[in-house]
N, C-alpha and C positions, 0 to 999 in steps of 0.2 A: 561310628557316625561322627563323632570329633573330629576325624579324620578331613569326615567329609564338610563338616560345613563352611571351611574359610572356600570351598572350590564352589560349593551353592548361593554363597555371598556375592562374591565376585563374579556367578554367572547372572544374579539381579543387579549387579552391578555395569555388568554390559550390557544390557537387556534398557535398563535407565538408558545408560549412555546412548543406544541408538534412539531410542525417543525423543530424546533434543534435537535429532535433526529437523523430521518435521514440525516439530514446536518451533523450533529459531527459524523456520524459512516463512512463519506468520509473523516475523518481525517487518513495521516500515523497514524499505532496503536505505531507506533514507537515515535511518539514523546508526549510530557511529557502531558498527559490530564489538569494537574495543572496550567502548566506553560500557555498553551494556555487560558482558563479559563481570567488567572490573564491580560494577552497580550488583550482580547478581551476588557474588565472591564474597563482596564487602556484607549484602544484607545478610548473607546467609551465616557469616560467620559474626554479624549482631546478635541475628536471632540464636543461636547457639550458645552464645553469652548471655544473653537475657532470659534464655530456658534454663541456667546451669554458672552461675558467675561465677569469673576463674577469676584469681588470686595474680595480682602485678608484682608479687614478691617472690622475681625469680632470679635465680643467679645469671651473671653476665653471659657464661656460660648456654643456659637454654636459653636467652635470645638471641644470640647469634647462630643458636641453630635454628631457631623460629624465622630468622631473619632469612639464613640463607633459604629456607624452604622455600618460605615465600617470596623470595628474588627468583629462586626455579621455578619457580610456578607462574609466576610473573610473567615473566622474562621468555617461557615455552609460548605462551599464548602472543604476548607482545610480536615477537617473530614471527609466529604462522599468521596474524594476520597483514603481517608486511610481506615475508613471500606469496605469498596470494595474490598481492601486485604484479607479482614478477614471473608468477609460473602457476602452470594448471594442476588442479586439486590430481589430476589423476598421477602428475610428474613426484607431486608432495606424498601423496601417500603409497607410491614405490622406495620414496626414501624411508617412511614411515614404517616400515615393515621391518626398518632396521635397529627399533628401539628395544625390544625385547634381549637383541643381539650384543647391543652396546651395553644394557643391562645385566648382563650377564659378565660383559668383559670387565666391567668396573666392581662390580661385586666380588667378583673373582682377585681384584687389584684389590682390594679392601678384606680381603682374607674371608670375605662371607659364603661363598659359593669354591667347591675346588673346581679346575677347570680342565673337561673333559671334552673332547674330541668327537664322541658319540652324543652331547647333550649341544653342542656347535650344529651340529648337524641336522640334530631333530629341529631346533629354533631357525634350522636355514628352510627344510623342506614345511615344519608349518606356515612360517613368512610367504615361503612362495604361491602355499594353497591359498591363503588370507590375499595375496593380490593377486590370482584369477577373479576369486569371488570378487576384490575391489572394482577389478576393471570387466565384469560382468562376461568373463570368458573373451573378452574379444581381444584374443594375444596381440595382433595385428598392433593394437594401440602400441604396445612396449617397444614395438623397431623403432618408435616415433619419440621416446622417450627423450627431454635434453636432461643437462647438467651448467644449467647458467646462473644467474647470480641469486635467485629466490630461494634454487634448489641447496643451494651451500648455506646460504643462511638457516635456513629449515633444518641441514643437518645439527644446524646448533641447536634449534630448537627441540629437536629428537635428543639431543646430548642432554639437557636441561630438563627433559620429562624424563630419562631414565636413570639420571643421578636424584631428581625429588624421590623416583620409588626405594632407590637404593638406600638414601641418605635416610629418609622415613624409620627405614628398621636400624641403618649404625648407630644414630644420632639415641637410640632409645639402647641397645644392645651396648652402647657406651656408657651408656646410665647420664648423659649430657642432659635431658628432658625425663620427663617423667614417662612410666609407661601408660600410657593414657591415653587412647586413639581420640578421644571427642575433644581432649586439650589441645593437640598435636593437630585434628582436623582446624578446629577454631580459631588459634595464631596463625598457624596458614593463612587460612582463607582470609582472615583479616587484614595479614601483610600485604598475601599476592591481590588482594583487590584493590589494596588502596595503589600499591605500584604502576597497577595496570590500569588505573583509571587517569593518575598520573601526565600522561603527554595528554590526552584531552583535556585534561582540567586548565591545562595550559594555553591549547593550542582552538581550542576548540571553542563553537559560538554553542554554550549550553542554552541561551534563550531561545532558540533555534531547534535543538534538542526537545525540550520540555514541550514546546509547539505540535512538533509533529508526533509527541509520544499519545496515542490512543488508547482509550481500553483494552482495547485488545492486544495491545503489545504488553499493558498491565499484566494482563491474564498469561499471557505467554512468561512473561518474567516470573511473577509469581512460580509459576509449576518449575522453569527451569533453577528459580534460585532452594525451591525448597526438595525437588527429586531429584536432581542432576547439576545440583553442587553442593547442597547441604549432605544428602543422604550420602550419594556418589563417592564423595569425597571420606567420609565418615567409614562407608564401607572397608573404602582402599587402606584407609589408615588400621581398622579393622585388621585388616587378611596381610596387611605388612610386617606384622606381628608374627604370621604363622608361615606365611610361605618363603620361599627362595625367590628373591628378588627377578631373574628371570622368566618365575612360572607366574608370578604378580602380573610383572610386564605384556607377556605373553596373552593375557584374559583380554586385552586390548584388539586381538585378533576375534573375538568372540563376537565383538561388534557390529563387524560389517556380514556375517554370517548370520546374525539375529535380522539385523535391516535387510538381508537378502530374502531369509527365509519369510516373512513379512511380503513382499513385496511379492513372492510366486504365491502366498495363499491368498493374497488380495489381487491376483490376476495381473499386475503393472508392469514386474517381465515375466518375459516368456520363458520357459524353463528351456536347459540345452545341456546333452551330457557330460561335459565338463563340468556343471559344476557337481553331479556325484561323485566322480572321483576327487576334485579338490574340496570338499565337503568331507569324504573320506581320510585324505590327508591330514585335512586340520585335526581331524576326534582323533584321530589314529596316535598324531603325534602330541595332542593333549593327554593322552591317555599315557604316553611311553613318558612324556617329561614328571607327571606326576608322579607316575612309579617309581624314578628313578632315585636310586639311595642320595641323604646330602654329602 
């Protein structure tokens, strides 16, 4: 059962994660997606401090890994909402499918993962069953696929999310930080929020902000900053611990599979045989990557 539970973690971990969608799509479209973002990040890793006060007496050492974490983390989200300008969610999350890949290839650079040829392969065919289900079987989209300036920036931002999961386990397997998932969650999250709140705090007319902010986007913030950044976040730190940084990365495919299945038991699409067999593929090759020896 040990075994099993960093893989039942991280499936409540995905399970959160698709529920922020429909909770952020009750946000005003009027106010700033960034600025919120960085606002949820920051309180959640207040309240984390203020349920548990950690200790400023740390060596140079763990804050520059605290620091770069949260530049990753920053810095992944900072970019996917500037490619968003430049290119369609469906063009971003075919690049998207390639972070488990990259995570795999830098873990492997980092001496954490050894690098097999048969475990390339399983992370290419679950990627590809995870973007059927993304683009709802309808292949057709992918001939239409570009590669223009959103889509190259995003790559970086996929570079930035799968070095935070990898850097997460060396930076602690280095003994640089403490092993301490809810430490490790909390600097994060209170780096990468203040970074990313950062260019609006700048740029941006907060009075403006505060006006159009409702209760109801209270309410929404709320749930997103306490299951789906607090918990979220906690989780991942959690199972970084236990897993191979590619099968961590990987749970991120679990996401749009949970939002799918959701959305056929709630009647909003219409089911189509493809996605049993790439439903298929994904368990299939979740099951082969787990098994498979480190």
């Amino acid at each position: 059962m040990a075994n099993l539970t960093p893989h039942i973690l991280m499936l409540l971990w995905a399970a959160l994660v698709a529920s922020s969608f429909p909770v952020a799509a009750l946000f005003n479209p009027e106010l700033s997606a960034s600025l919120l973002v960085g606002i949820r990040f920051l309180l959640a890793g207040l309240l984390m401090w203020l349920f548990k006060p950690q200790s400023l007496r740390l060596n140079p050492r763990a804050w520059l890994s605290y620091g770069v974490l949260g530049t990753l983390l920053a810095g992944n989200f900072v970019i996917m909402f500037v490619a968003l300008r430049y290119a369609q969610p469906l063009n971003l999350a075919a690049i998207y499918i390639c972070l488990p890949l990259i995570a795999y290839l830098l873990a492997a650079l980092l001496k954490m993962e050894s690098l097999r040829l048969s475990r390339l392969l399983l992370l290419f065919i679950v990627g590809l069953a995870a973007l059927v289900i993304l683009g709802r079987a309808e292949l057709e989209q992918f001939r239409r696929l570009e590669f223009g300036f959103g889509e190259q920036i995003y790559l970086l931002a996929c570079l930035m999310a799968a070095a935070y999961n990898t850097l997460s386990r060396y930076v602690t397997d280095q003994q640089w930080v403490a092993s301490d998932p809810y430490l490790t969650t909390c600097f994060s999250l209170l780096a990468g929020g203040a970074l990313i709140m950062l260019p609006d705090l700048v740029s941006s007319d907060l009075t403006q902000f505060a006006a159009n902010f409702t209760l109801s986007d209270g309410v929404a913030l709320g749930y997103l900053t306490l299951f789906t950044s607090l918990i979220t976040f906690w989780l991942l730190q959690i199972c970084a611990l236990k897993l191979k940084p590619s099968m961590l990365s990987a749970y991120s495919y679990q996401t749009p599979l949970l939002y799918l299945l959701a959305e056929l038991a709630l009647g909003i699409t219409p089911w189509q045989p493809a996605y049993l067999l790439a439903i298929a593929l994904l368990l299939l090759g979740f099951y082969s990557l787990a098994k498979q020896p480190d």
